[in-house]
N, C-alpha and C positions, 0 to 999 in steps of 0.2 A: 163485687164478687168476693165472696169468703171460702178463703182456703183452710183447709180441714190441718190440723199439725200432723199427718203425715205427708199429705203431698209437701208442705213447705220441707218439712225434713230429706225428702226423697228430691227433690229438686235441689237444696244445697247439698248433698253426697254429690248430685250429679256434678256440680258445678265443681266441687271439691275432686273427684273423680279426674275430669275432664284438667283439672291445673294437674295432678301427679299425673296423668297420660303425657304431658309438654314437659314437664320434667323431667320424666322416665323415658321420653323419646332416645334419648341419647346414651341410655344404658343398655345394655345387651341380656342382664340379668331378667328375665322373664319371670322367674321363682318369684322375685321379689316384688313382682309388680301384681302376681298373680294374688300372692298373700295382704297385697295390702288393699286390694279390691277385697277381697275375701273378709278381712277383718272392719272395712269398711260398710259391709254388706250385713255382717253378723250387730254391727251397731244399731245401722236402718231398722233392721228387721225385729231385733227385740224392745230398740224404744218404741216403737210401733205396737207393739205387743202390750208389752206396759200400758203404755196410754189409754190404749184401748178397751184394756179391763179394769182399769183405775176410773175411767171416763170424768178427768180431772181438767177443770175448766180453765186453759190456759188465755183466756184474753185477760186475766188478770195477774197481778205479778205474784204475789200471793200461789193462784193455781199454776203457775209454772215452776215455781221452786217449789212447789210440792210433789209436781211430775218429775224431777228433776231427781229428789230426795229420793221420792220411790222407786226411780229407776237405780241410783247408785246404791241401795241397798240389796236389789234383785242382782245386782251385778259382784256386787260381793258375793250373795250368798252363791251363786251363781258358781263364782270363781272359787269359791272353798269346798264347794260340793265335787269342785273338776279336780281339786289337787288330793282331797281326801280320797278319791275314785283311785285317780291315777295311784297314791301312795298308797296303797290298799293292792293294787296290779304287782306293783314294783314287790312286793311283799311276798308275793306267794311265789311258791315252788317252781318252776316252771320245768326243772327237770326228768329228762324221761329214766324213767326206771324200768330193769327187767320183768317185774312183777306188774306195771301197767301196762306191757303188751301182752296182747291177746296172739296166741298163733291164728 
C-alpha cells in the first residue's frame, strides 16, 4: 500500500499531537495547548499545500529536499508578508478625530 505524503504528514502531527495531549494533561493552561494544536495545524496544512502544487516527487531524496526547500522559502516569504502587513497596521493613524465623525 502507498501512502500519499500528506497522509503520512497528517498521521505524524497526529501521533505528535497525541504525545503533547500526555504532556499537556497535567497543565491547566488551555491557551497554550489550544495555540499549539493551532500552530501545528497551520504547518499540516500549508506543507500539504506546497506539495500539492509543486507535485514534487518525494520517493526520492533529491525530491524531498526539494519539497522541503520550497516550502521553507513559501514560509519565509510567507512570514515577511505577515510582519510587513502587520508593521504597515501598527503605522497608521488609528485615532479618532472630531472632523471623522459624521453627526
Amino acid at each position: 500500500m502507498v501512502l500519499s505524503i500528506g497522509l503520512i504528514v497528517i498521521l505524524v502531527l497526529a501521533v505528535m499531537l497525541l504525545v503533547v495531549l500526555f504532556k499537556l494533561r497535567e497543565i491547566k493552561h488551555h491557551v497554550g495547548l489550544v495555540a499549539i494544536i493551532a500552530v501545528i495545524l497551520f504547518f499540516a496544512i500549508t506543507f500539504t499545500k506546497v506539495y500539492n502544487d509543486n507535485k514534487a516527487d518525494v520517493t526520492t531524496f533529491e525530491g524531498l529536499t526539494q519539497v522541503i526547500k520550497i516550502y521553507s522559502v513559501w514560509l519565509a516569504t510567507a512570514s515577511s508578508n505577515f510582519f510587513k502587513i502587520a508593521g504597515y497596521a501598527v503605522q497608521q493613524d488609528w485615532n479618532i478625530n472630531a472632523s471623522s465623525i459624521s453627526p
